[in-house]
C-alpha positions as CSV (number, residue, x, y, z in Angstrom):
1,X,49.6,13.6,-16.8
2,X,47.9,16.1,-18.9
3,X,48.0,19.5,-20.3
4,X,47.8,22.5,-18.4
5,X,45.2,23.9,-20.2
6,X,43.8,20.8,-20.4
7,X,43.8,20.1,-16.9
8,X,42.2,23.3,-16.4
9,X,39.3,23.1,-18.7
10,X,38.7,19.3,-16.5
11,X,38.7,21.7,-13.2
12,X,36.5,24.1,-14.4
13,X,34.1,21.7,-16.1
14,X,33.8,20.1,-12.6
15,X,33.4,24.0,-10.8
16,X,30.7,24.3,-13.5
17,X,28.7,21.2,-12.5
18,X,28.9,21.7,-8.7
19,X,27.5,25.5,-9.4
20,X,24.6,23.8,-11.2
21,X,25.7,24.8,-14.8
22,X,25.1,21.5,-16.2
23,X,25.0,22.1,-19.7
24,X,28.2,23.7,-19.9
25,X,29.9,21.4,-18.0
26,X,28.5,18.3,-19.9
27,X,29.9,19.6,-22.9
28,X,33.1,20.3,-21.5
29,X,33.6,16.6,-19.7
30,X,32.5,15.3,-23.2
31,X,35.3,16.9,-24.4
32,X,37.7,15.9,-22.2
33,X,36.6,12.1,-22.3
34,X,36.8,12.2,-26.1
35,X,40.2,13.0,-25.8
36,X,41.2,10.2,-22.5
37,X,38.8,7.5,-23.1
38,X,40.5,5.2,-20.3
39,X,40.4,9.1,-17.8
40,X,38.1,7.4,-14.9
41,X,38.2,10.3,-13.5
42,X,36.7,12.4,-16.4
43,X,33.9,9.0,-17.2
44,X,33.0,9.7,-13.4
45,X,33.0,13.1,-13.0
46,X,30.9,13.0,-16.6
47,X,28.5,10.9,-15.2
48,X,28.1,12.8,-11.9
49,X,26.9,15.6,-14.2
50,X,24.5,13.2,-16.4
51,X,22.7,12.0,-12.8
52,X,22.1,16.0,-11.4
53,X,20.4,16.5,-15.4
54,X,18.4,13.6,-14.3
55,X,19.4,12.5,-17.6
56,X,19.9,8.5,-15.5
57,X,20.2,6.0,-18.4
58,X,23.0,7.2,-19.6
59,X,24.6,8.5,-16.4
60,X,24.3,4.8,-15.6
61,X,26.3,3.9,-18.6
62,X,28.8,6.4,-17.9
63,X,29.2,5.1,-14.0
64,X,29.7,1.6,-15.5
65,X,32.4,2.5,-17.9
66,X,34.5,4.0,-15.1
67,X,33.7,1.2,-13.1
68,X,35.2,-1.2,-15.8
69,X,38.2,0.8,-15.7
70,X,38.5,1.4,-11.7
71,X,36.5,-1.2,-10.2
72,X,37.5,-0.7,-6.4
73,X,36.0,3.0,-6.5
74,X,33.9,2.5,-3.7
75,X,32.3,5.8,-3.8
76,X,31.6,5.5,-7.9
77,X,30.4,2.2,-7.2
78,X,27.9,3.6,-4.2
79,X,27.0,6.3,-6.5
80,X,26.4,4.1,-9.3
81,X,24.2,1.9,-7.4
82,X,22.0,5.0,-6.5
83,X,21.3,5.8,-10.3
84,X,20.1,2.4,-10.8
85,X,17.6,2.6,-7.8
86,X,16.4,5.9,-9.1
87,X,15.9,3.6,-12.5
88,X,14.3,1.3,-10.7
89,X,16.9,-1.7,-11.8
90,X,16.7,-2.8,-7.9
91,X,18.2,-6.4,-9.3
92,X,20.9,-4.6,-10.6
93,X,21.3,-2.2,-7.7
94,X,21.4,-4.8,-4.7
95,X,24.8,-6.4,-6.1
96,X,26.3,-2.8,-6.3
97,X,25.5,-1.6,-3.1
98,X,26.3,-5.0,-1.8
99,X,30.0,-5.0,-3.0
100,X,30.4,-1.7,-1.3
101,X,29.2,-3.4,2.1
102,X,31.8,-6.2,1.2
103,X,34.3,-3.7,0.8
104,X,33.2,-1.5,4.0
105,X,30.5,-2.8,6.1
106,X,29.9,0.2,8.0
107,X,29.3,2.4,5.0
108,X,26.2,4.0,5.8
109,X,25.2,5.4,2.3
110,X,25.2,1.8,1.0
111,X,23.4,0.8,4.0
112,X,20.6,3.4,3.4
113,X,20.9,2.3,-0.5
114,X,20.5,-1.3,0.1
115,X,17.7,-0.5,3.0
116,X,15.7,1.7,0.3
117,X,16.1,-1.1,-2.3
118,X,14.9,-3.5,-0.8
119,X,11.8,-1.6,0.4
120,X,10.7,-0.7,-3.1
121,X,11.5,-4.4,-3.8
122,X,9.0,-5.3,-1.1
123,X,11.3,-7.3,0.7
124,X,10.5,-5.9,3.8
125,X,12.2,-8.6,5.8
126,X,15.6,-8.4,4.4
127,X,14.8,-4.9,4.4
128,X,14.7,-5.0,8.4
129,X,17.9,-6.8,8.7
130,X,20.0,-3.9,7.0
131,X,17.7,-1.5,9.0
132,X,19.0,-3.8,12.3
133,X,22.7,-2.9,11.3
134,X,22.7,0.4,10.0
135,X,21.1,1.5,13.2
136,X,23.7,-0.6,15.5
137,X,26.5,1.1,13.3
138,X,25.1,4.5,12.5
139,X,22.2,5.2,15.9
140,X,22.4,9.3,15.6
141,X,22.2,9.6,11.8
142,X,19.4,11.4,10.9
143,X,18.1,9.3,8.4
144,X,16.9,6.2,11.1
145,X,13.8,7.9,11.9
146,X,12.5,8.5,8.3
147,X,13.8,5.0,7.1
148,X,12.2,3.5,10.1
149,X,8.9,5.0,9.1
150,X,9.4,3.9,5.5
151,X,9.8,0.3,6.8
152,X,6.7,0.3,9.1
153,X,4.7,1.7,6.1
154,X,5.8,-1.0,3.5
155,X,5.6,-4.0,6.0
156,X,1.9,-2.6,6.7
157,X,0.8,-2.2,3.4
158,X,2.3,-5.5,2.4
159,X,0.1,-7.3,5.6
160,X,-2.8,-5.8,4.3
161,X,-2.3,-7.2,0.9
162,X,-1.9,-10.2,2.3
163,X,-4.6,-13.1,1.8
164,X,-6.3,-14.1,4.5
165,X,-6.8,-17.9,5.7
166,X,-10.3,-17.3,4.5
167,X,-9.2,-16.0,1.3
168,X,-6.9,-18.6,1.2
169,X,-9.7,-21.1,1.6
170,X,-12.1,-19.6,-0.5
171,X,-9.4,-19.9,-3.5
172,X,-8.8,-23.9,-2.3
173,X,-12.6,-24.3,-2.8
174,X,-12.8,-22.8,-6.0
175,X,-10.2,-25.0,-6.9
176,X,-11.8,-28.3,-5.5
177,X,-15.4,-27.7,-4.7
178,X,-15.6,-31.3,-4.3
179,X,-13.1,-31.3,-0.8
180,X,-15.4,-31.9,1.8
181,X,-12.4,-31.3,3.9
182,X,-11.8,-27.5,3.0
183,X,-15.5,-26.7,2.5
184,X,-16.0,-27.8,6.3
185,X,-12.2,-25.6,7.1
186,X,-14.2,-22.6,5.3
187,X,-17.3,-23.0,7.1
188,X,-15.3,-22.8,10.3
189,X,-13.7,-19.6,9.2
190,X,-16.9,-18.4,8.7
191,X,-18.1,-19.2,12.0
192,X,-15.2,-17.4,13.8
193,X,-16.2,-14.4,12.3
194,X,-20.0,-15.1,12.8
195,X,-20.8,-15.4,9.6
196,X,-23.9,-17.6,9.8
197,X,-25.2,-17.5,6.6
198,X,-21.7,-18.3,4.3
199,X,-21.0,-21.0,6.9
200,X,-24.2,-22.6,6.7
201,X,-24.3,-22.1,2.7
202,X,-20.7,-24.2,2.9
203,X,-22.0,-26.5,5.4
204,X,-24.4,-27.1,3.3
205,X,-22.5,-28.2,0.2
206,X,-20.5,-30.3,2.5
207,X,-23.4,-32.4,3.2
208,X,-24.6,-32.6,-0.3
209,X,-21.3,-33.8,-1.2
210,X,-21.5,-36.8,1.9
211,X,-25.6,-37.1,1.7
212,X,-24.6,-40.4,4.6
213,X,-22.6,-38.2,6.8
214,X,-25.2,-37.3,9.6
215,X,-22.7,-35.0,11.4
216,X,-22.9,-32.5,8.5
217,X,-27.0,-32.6,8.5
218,X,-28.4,-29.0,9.1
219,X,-31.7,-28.0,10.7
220,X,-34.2,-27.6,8.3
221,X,-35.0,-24.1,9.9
222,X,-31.5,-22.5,9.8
């Protein structure tokens, strides 16, 4: 219970920031959460303002001081959770979106939240499991195709950063150029891909290593 003219200065600071005056209505929310600290209402709609200035640090400390104050705002809390994964705190983020799932599993901006986190996390297969259940609970919202996209994109990339077995075996080698076992491993890898030469150079080694071993001997011409 406030002032009148208080409470009208509040509504037009929020008018102001929805018409895209920011600066204005930044100054006036300042105001009004100078004079009602505990106002989560006035933290929120101050912080609101902060995030559409891009100005996200300190949006995100705004969001969190409301949050303290009115933790069961599921929509702060969503909102909140989307400044932090525009700050790239996707630790931080997960948990928030996640509490909004607890809270309302169906909620499909916390779904697309967590989905998008998770993505620039690189964990594309957790990333696929909240794709799975946003798409069972939300199938015509517009967003699937594009997020579905996104996904394929990531889990490609990330395949293609993966090591390969023989980039796997060629570490292991590195690491013990004396196994016998994982020169002759390598040399097979080698061979698959009709790579004489490498295979024979490895082949070779192997027998140096086990001079008695006849089954590693090599023509003399190859």
């Amino acid at each position: 219970h406030y002032p009148d003219d208080d409470q009208a200065r509040f509504r037009l600071a929020t008018v102001l920031g929805w018409n895209k005056q920011y600066k204005e209505s930044e100054s006036m929310l300042r105001t009004w959460v100078a004079r009602y600290p505990t106002d989560a209402d006035g933290i929120l709609q101050l912080g609101r303002v902060l995030s559409w200035e891009e100005q996200y640090p300190e949006s995100a400390n705004e969001y969190k001081h409301a949050l303290a104050l009115r933790p069961s705002d599921v929509r702060a809390r969503t909102e909140y959770a989307g400044v932090l994964l525009i700050l790239q705190d996707y630790t931080a983020a997960v948990p928030q979106f996640q509490e909004v799932l607890n809270l309302q599993p169906t909620n499909a901006e916390a779904e697309v939240g967590i989905i998008r986190t998770r993505i620039a996390m690189g964990a594309t297969e957790q990333a696929q499991t909240a794709f799975t259940d946003f798409v069972r609970h939300h199938p015509q919202d517009p967003r699937v195709s594009a997020l579905r996209s996104q996904l394929r994109e990531t889990q490609l990339a990330r395949a293609s950063s993966l090591p390969s077995p023989q980039q796997n075996l060629q570490a292991l080698v590195q690491q013990d150029p004396r196994s016998v076992r994982l020169r002759l491993a390598l040399a097979d890898q080698f061979l698959a891909k009709r790579d004489f030469d490498e295979a024979a150079a490895e082949l070779r080694a192997a027998s140096k290593l086990q001079p008695d071993n006849d089954g590693l001997l090599l023509p003399r011409g190859r």
